[in-house]
C-alpha positions in Angstrom: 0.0 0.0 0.0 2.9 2.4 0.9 4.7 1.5 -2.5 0.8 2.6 -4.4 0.8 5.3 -2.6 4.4 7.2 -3.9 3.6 6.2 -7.1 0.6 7.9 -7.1 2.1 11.2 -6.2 4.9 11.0 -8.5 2.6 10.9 -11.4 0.8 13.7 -10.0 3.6 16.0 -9.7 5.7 14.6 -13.0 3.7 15.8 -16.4 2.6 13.6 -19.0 4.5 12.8 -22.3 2.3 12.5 -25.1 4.4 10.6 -28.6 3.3 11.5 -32.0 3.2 8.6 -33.5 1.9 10.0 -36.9 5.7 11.5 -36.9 8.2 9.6 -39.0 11.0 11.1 -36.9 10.7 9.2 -32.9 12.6 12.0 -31.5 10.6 15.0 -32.2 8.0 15.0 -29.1 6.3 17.3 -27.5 5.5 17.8 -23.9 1.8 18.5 -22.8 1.3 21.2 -19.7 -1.3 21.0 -17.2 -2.6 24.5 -16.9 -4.4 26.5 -19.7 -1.4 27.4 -21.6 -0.3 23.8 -22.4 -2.7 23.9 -25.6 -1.1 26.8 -27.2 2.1 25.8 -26.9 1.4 22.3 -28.0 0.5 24.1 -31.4 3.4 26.3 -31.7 5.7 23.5 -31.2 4.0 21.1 -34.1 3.6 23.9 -36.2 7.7 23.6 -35.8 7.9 20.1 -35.6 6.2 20.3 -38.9 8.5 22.8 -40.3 11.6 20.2 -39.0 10.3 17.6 -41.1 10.5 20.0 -43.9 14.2 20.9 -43.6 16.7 18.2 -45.0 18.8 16.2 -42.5 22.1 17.8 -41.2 24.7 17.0 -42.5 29.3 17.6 -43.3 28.5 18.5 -46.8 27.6 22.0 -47.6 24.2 22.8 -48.5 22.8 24.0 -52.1 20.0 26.8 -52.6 17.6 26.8 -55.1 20.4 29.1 -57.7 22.8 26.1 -57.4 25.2 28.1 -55.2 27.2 26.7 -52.2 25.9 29.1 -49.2 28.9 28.4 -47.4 32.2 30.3 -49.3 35.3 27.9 -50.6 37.3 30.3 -48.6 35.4 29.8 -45.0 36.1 25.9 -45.4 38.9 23.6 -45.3 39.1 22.1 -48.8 40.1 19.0 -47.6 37.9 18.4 -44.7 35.4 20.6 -45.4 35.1 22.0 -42.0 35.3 25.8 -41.1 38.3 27.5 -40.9 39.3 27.8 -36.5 41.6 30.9 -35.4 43.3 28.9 -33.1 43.9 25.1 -32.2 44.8 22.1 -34.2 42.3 23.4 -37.4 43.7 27.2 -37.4 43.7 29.0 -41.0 47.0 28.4 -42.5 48.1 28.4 -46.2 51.1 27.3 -48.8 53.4 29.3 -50.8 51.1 29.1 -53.6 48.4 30.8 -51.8 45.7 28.2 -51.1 44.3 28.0 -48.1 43.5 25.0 -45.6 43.4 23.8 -41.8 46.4 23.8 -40.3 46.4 20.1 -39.1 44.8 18.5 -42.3 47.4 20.0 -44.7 49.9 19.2 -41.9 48.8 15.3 -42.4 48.7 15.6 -46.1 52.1 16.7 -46.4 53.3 14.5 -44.0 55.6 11.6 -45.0 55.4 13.1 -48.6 59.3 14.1 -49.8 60.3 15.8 -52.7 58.0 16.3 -56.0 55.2 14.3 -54.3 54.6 16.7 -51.7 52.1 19.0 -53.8 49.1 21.8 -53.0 45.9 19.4 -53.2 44.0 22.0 -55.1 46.8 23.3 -57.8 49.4 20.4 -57.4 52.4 22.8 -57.0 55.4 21.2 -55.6 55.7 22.5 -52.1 57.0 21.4 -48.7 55.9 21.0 -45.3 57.9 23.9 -44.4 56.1 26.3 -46.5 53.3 25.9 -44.2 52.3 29.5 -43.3 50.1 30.4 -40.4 47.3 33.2 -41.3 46.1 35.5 -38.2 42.7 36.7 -39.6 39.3 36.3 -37.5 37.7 35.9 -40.4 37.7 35.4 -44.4 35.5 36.9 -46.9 36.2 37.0 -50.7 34.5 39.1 -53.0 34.5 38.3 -56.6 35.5 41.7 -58.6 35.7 39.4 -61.9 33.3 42.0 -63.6 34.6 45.1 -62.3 38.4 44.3 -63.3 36.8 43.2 -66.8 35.0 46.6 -66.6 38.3 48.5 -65.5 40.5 47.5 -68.3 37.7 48.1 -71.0 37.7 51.6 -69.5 41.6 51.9 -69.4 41.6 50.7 -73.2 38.8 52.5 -74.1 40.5 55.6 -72.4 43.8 54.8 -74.6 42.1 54.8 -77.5 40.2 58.1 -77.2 43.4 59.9 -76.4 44.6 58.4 -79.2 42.4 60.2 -81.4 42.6 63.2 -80.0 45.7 63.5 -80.6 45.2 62.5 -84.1 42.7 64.7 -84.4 44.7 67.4 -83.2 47.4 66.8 -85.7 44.8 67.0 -88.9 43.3 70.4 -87.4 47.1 71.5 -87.1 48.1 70.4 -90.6 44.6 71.7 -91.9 45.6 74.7 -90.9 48.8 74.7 -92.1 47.4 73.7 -95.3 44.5 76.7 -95.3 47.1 79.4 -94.6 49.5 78.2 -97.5 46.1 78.1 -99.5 45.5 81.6 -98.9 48.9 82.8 -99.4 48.6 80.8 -102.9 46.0 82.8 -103.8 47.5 86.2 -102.9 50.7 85.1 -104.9 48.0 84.7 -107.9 46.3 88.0 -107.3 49.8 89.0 -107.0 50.7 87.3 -110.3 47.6 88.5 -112.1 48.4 91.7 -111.0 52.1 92.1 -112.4 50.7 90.2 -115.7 47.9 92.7 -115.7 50.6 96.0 -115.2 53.5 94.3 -117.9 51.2 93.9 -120.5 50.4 97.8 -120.2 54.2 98.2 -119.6 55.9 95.9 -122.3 58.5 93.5 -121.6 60.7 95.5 -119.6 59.1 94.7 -116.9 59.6 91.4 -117.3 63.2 90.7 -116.3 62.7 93.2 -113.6 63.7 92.6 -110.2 60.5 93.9 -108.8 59.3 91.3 -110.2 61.7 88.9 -108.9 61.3 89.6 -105.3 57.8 89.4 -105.7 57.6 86.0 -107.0 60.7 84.6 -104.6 60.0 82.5 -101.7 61.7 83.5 -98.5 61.3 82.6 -94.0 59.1 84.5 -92.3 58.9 84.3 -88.4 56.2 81.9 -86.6 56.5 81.7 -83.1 58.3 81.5 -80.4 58.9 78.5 -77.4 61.0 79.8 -74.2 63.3 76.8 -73.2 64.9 78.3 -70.5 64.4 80.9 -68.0 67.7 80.8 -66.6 69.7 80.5 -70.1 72.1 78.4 -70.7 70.5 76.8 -73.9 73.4 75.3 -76.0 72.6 73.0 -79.0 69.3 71.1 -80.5 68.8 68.1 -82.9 66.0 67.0 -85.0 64.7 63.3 -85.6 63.2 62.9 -89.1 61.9 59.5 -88.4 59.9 60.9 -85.0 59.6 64.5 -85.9 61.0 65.3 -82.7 63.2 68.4 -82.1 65.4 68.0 -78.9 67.3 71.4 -77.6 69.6 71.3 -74.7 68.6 73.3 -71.1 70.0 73.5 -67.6 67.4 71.7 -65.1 65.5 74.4 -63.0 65.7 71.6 -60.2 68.0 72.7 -57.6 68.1 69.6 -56.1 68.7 67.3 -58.8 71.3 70.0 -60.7 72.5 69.2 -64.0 71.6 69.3 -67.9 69.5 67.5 -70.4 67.4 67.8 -73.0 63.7 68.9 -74.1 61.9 67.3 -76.4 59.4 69.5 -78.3 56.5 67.9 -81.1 57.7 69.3 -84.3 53.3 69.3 -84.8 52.7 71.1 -81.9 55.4 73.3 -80.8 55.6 72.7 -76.8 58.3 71.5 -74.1 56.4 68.9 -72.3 59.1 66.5 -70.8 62.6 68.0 -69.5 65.5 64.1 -69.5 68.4 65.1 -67.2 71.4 63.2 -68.6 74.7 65.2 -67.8 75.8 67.0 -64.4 77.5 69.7 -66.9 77.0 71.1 -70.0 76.2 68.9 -73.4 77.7 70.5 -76.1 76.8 68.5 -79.1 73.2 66.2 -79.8 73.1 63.6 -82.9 70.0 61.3 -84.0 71.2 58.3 -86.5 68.1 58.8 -88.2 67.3 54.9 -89.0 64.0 55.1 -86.7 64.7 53.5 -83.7 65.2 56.7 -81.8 68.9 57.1 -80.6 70.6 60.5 -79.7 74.4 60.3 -78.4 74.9 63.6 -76.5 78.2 64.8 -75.2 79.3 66.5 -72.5 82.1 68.7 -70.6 81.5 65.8 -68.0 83.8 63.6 -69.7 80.4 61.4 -70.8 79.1 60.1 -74.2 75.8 58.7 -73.7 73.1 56.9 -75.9 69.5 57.6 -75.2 66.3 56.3 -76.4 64.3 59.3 -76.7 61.3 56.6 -77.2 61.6 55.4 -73.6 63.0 58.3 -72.6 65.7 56.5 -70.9 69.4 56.2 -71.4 70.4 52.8 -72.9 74.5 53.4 -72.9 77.2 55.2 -71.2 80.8 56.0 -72.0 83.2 57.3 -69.9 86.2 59.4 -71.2 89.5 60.4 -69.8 88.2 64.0 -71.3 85.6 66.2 -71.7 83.5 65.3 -74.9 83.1 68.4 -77.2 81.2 67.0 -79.8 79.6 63.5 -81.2 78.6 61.7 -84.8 76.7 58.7 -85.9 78.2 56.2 -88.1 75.1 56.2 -90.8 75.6 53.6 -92.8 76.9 51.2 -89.3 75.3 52.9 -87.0 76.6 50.2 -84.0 79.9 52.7 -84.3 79.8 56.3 -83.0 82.5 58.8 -82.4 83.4 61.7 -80.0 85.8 64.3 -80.0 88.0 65.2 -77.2 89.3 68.5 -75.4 92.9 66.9 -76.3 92.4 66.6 -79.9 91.3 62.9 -80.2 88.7 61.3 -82.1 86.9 58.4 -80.7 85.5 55.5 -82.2 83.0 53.7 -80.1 81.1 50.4 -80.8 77.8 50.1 -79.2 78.5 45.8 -78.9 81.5 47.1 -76.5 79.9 48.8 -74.0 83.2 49.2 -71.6 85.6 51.2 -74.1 86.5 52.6 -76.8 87.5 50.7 -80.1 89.7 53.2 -81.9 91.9 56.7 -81.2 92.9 58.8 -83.9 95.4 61.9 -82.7 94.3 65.2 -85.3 95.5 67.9 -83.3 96.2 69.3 -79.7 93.0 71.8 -78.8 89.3 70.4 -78.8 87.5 68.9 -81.3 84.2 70.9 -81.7 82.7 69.5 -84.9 82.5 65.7 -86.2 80.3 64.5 -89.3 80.0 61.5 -90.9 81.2 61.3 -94.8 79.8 57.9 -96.4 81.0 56.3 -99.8 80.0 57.5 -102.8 81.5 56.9 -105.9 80.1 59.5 -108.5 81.4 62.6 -106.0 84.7 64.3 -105.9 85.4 62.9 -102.3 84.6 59.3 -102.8 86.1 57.6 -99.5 84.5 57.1 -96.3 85.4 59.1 -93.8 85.2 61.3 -91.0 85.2 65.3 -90.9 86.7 66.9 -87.6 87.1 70.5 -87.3 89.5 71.5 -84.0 89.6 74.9 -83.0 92.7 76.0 -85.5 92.1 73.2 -88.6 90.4 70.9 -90.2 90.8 67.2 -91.0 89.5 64.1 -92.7 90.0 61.1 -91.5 89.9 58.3 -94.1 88.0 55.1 -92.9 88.4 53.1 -96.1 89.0 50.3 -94.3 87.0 49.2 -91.1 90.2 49.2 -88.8 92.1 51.3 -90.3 91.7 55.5 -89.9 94.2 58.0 -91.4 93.8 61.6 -90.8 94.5 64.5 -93.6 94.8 67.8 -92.8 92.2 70.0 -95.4 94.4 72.6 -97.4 92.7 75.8 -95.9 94.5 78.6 -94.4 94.9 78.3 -90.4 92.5 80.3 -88.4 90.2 80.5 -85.3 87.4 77.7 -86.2 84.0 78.1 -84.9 81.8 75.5 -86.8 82.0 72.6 -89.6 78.8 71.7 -91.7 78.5 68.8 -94.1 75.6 68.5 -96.4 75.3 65.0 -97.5 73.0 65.7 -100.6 76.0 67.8 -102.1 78.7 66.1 -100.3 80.1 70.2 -99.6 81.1 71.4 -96.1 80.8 74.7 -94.3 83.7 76.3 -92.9 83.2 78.8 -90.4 85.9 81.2 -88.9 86.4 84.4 -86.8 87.4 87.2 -87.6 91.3 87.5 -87.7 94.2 90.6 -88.4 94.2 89.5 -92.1 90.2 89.1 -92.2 88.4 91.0 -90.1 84.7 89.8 -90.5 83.5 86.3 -90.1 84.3 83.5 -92.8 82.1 81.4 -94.0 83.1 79.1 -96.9 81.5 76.0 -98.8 84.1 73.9 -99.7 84.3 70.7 -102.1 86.7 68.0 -101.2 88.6 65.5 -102.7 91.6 63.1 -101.9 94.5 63.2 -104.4 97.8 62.1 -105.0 100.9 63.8 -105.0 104.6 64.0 -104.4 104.5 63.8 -101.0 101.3 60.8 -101.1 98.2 61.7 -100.8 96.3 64.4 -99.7 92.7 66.3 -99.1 92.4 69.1 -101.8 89.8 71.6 -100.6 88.4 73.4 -103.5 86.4 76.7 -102.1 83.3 77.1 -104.0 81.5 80.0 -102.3 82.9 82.4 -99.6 79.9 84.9 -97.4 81.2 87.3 -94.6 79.3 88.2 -92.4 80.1 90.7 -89.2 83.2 92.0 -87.5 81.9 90.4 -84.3 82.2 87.0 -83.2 82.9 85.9 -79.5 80.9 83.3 -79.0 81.2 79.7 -80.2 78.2 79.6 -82.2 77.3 77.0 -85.3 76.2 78.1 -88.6 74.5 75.2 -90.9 74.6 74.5 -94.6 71.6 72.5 -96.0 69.7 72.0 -99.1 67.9 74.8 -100.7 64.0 74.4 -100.2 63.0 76.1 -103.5 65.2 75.3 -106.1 66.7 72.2 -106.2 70.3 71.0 -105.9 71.4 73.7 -104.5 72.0 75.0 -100.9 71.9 77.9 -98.0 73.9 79.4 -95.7 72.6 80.3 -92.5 74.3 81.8 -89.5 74.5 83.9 -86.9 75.5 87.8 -86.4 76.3 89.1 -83.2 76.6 93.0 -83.6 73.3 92.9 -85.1 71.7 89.6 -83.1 70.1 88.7 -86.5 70.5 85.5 -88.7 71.8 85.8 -92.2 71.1 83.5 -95.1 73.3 83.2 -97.9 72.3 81.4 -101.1 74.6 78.7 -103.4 72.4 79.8 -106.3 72.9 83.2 -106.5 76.1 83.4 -104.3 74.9 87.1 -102.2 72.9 87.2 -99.1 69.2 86.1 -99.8 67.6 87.1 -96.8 68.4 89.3 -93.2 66.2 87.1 -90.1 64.2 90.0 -88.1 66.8 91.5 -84.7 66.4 88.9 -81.9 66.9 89.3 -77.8 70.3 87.9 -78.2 72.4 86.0 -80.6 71.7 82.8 -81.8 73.4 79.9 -80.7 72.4 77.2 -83.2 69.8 76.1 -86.4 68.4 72.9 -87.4 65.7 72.4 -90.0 62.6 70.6 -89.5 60.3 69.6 -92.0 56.5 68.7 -91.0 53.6 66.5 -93.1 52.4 68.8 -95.9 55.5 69.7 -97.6 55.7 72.3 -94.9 59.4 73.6 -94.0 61.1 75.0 -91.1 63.9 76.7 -89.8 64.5 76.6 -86.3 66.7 79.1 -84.3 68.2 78.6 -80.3 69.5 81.4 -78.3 70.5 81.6 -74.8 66.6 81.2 -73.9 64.3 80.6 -76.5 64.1 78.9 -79.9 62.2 80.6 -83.0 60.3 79.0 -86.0 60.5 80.5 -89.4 58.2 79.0 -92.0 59.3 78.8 -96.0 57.2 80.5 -97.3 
């Protein structure tokens, strides 16, 4: 009776468990409450033992929504257990060398045992080593996939490219259109101009006709374009123009006082500006040269005992030489161009080859004061000077060194009366030089004199014959070491102009082969000008540039 009695109150106090045996699963159950609020919470707890028979069975493998799609990341699991990443313990994040990641311990066990190449990454099969095992301290890992915005961000970068691209082309057709409407215009005042005088020597008779009114009005002569300011603080020296780039590159000091030194500007021969400034030398360059052969080379050299080759393409430099002396001035080899040459404050000529980048090849001995000019003579056989060579001009004489043979260099001394030399010009196209002297007690205005060589043989062997052609003075002024140029004449073909500088009148004077007397007196500038080069542009359009201390002008042919 005692044992009925406990019983009985234990299932009084103890609630009731109720099964639900219409449930496939015998461990959802529910328990059943007394008082009044046992009924609601029955239903609320079917209602989610319903929504349990719903949801799939737990289990490792990751589960799939209804897009197909893992909803746990690859990089929030081990790929080799599949579990999540810990940040401590046996399972902490840890990667390889290749930069997969995995659980510390189950890439430990992998690579355990495994020696040389069949210890590998399990995902990418690199070749890898326990010891590359690297442990990551991150709380957490989240990768976002920027697949379509890096697609989208080069697209716009090439896009980008190309757009500038054609601006700039189409900034080059407006500037040559323009070019070519001016030259229109000034072809149809020449023909009111022509009309005109046709108009006025038909009333006249033919008087008129051989007059040189006439003349100067049908003539063809520079007029001034603009002007481009290289250098505030002076010190502007010599320029060079690239035919293949239709770059024009002048010297200038760099207006960087902590990175002193010279170098170069290179300014569009399209669109006249000085947008990038190279430092090269820590002194002064005193002589530029492009080989022409479109691959963008200038050898510049300088006081700072430096010949150096440059690709004005990348605007780096690809070469340096080292001298025992300052470089005065440089050449390009232009049939070979692997050899170059420099000339020397002691009156050497270098021969460099660009395959020997320590030294110099060859040393040829023309006098004992600097070298200032060097140009390049190649072979031809219908012309008075037929060898290949090299012209030097010192500052007393003038030499050719014959370079018949590859190894072989013999200097001759040209047979022109000794004086103070200031520049030497060769024009390939007429195989003539320009000599260029101060004036002196027995001549006391500047020299300039277009000379034709020749080698020939005499008594004493054989000799340079210099055969003075055409001789233009200019004033009785001449301090600095200035260049004057001789180049092919623009309007009348096969032969050539003249053009230097006068100091007492800070002008520059053109002489013409043709007519041999001055053609043409440049308008007065700030100060005397330094150097010329020409530069020709798409269009048939001609140039002559002019450097001074500061700035550089453009005359047109016009």
């Amino acid at each position: 009776l005692g044992q009925h009695q406990r019983m009985s109150q234990q299932s009084s106090v103890q609630p009731a468990v109720l099964v639900d045996l219409t449930d496939d699963d015998p461990y959802h159950a529910s328990d059943v409450d007394t008082n009044e609020g046992s009924d609601t919470e029955t239903e609320e707890e079917d209602e989610g033992n319903d929504q349990q028979q719903q949801d799939p069975q737990p289990t490792n493998e990751p589960t799939q929504t209804s897009t197909g799609k893992s909803t746990e990341s690859d990089g929030d699991m081990c790929s080799i257990c599949f579990e999540p990443f810990a940040n401590s313990g046996d399972h902490r994040l840890s990667c390889l060398k290749c930069g997969h990641l995995f659980g510390f311990g189950c890439i430990a066990k992998w690579l355990n045992g495994k020696k040389g190449n069949s210890a590998k990454c399990p995902q990418c099969n690199a070749i890898t080593r326990k010891s590359d095992i690297r442990i990551l301290f991150a709380k957490s890992i989240k990768v976002i996939d920027t697949t379509e915005r890096d697609r989208a961000v080069e697209d716009w970068k090439r896009e980008r490219m190309l757009r500038l691209a054609a601006e700039q082309n189409i900034e080059q057709l407006k500037l040559i259109n323009k070019e070519y409407q001016n030259r229109l215009a000034q072809s149809d005042e020449r023909n009111a101009g022509r009309q005109q005088a046709q108009s006025a020597c038909s009333s006249t008779g033919n008087l008129y006709e051989n007059s040189p009114k006439k003349a100067k009005l049908m003539s063809s002569s520079y007029h001034y374009k603009t002007t481009v300011q290289i250098s505030q603080q002076g010190n502007c020296r010599v320029m060079a123009f690239d035919t293949c780039s239709g770059n024009l590159l002048v010297s200038k000091p760099s207006q960087n006082r902590l990175f002193p030194g010279f170098g170069i500007v290179k300014i569009s021969s399209l669109n006249v500006r000085n947008p990038f400034f190279l430092k090269l030398h820590n002194k002064d360059i005193r002589d530029l040269r492009f080989n022409q052969r479109g691959d963008n080379l200038l050898i510049s050299a300088s006081l700072d005992k430096t010949l150096k080759v440059t690709s004005t393409m990348t605007d780096s430099v690809v070469q340096t030489y080292k001298c025992d002396m300052p470089v005065w001035s440089c050449a390009w080899n232009t049939v070979d161009t692997n050899y170059i040459y420099a000339g020397v404050s002691n009156g050497s000529c270098l021969v460099f080859d660009m395959r020997n980048t320590t030294e110099h090849v060859h040393s040829i001995q023309v006098g004992n004061c600097p070298v200032i000019s060097l140009a390049y003579v190649p072979h031809d056989q219908s012309s008075s000077l037929s060898a290949t060579g090299i012209l030097a001009g010192t500052l007393r004489n003038c030499y050719f060194i014959n370079n018949s043979n590859v190894s072989e260099f013999i200097p001759y001394q040209l047979e022109l009366t000794e004086g103070s030399l200031t520049s030497l010009s060769f024009d390939p196209l007429s195989r003539n030089c320009l000599v260029s002297y101060r004036p002196s007690q027995s001549i006391p205005k500047t020299k300039h004199m277009v000379c034709e060589l020749s080698l020939k043989e005499n008594e004493e062997g054989r000799s340079c014959g210099c055969k003075i052609l055409h001789s233009f003075y200019g004033s009785n002024v001449h301090k600095l070491l200035s260049r004057s140029l001789l180049y092919p004449h623009p309007g009348v073909a096969g032969k050539s102009i003249v053009c230097a500088g006068d100091e007492s009148t800070k002008t520059v004077k053109l002489w013409s082969t043709e007519s041999n007397a001055e053609m043409q007196t440049l308008p007065p500038l700030s100060l005397p000008p330094l150097d010329f080069a020409i530069v020709p542009v798409p269009g048939n359009i001609h140039y002559l540039a002019a450097l001074t201390d500061h700035n550089m002008m453009y005359y047109q042919w016009q």
